[in-house]
N, C-alpha and C positions, 0 to 999 in steps of 0.2 A: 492496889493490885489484887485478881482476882486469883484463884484456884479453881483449878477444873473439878468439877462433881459432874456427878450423872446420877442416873432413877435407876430402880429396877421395879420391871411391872408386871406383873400375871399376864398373862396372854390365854384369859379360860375362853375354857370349851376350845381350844387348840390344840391338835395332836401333833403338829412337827413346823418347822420352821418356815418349811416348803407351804403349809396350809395358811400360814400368818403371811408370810410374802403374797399369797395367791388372796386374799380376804384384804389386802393395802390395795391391788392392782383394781378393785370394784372403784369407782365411779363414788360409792356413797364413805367411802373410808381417805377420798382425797380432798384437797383445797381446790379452787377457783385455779390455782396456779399451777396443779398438777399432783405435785407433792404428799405425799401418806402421811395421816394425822390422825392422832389419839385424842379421843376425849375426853376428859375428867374433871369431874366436879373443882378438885381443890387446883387452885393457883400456886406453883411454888414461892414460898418466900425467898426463895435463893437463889431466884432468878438468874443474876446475872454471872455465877459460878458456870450454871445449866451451859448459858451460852458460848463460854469460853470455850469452846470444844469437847464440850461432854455425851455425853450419850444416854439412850434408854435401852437397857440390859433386860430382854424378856425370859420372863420364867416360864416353862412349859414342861407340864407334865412333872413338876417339883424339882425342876432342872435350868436353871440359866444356861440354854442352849446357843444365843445368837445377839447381837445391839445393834444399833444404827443408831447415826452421828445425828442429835437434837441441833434443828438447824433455826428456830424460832419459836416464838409462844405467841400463838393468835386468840383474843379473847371470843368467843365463839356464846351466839345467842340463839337461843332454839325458840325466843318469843314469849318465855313463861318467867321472864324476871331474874330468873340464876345465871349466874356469871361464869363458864366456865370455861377451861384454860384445852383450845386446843395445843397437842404439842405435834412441830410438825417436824418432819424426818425427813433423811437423805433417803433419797431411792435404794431397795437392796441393803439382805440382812450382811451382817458378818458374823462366820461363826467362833464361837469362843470354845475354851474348854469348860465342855460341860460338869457342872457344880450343881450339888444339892441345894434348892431354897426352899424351907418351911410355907406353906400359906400365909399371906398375912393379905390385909385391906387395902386397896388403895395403891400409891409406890411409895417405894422407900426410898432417902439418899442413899448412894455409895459412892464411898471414896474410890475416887483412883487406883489407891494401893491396894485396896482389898476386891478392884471389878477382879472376874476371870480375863485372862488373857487370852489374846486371840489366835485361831488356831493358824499353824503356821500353812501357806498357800499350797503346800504338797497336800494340805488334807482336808482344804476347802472343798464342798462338795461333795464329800463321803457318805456312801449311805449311813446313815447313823443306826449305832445298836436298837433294840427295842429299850423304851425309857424305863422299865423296873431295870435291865443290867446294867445301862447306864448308871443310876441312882447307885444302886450297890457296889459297882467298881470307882464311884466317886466317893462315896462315904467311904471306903476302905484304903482310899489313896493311889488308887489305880490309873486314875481318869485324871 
């Protein structure tokens, strides 16, 4: 039996959710099949957790602002011999409560119990604060 994990991943040089959603919708950031796909060098080991219904948690602007549902992992070849792991996603962000994340390289696992939850549908769509007040009212426990 499997357990659901997910990633969380930087989304640089991205200022809002809206700009990530709008940079998937390009032609060069989809599959063959339509679909919006990240690319990154490392393969997860943990493959089939990913798959259970997990998701990719983006950070933006030092903030886990939004995820979408990891719908498969396509090995993706640019011609130069590296193997890397397209991940490909459900159409359309969801937003979460937005959380403080440190920089780090690459993605990380998160657990289930520790993703942010997702914001409830009355406040889908909300303009969101500017990200320094955000950051500040989530480190304080506000957010």
């Amino acid at each position: 039996m499997t357990h659901t994990l997910n990633l969380q991943k930087l989304s640089v040089g991205t200022e809002s959710p809206q700009e990530l959603g709008a940079w998937q919708e390009t032609r060069a950031a989809r599959t063959s099949d339509g679909l919006p796909r990240h690319v990154t060098r490392m393969w997860p080991k943990r493959e089939a957790e990913l798959l259970d219904g997990g998701s990719i948690y983006w950070v933006i602007k030092g903030l886990v602002l939004c995820r979408q549902r990891i719908v498969r992992l396509d090995e993706v070849d640019r011609g130069d011999g590296i193997r890397r792991c397209g991940i490909v996603l459900e159409p359309g962000l969801i937003d979460v409560t937005p959380t403080p994340r440190r920089a780090f390289q690459g993605w990380r696992y998160l657990k289930t119990e520790d993703a942010p939850r997702d914001l409830p549908a009355s406040r889908e769509g909300e303009t969101g604060l500017p990200a320094e007040l955000s950051a500040a009212l989530a480190e304080i426990g506000v957010l």
